[in-house]
C-alpha positions in Angstrom: -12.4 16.2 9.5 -14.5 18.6 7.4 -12.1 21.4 9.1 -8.9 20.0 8.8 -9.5 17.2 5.4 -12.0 19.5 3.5 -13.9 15.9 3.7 -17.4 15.8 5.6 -18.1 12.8 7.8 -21.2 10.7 9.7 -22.2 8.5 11.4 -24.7 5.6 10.2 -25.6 3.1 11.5 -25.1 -0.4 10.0 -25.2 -4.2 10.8 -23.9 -5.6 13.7 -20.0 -5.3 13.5 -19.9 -3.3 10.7 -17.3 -0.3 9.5 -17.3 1.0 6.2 -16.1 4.1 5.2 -17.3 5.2 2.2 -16.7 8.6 0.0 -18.0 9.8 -3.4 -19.9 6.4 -3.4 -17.2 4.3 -3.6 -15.8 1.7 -0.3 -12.4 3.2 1.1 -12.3 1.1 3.9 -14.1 -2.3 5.4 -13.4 -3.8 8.3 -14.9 -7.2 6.9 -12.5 -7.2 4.2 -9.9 -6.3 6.0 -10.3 -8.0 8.9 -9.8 -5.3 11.2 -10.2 -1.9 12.3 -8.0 1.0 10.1 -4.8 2.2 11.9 -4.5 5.6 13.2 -4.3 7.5 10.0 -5.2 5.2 7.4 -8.7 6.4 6.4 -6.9 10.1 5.9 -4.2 8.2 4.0 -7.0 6.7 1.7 -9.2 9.6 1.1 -5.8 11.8 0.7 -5.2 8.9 -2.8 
C-alpha cells in the first residue's frame, strides 16, 4: 500500500472480531459500525477522501 497509496499499513491486533482501520488518528473504517467487512477498494476509496 505504502508503494502504490504513499499510505503505510499494519497489522494490530485487537478484540475478538474486530477491524478498524484507522489513519492520522482518526476511524476510516469499522466493521462494528458497519456491520461488515469493506468492499474490494473501499478503504483506498476512504483514505483517497
Amino acid at each position: 500500500m505504502l508503494n502504490t497509496r504513499g499510505h503505510d499499513a499494519s497489522i494490530v491486533e485487537g478484540e475478538k472480531s474486530q477491524f478498524d482501520v484507522l489513519a492520522d488518528g482518526g476511524l476510516v473504517f469499522s466493521k462494528q459500525q458497519e456491520g461488515r467487512f469493506p468492499e474490494e477498494d473501499e478503504v483506498i476509496s476512504l483514505l483517497a477522501q
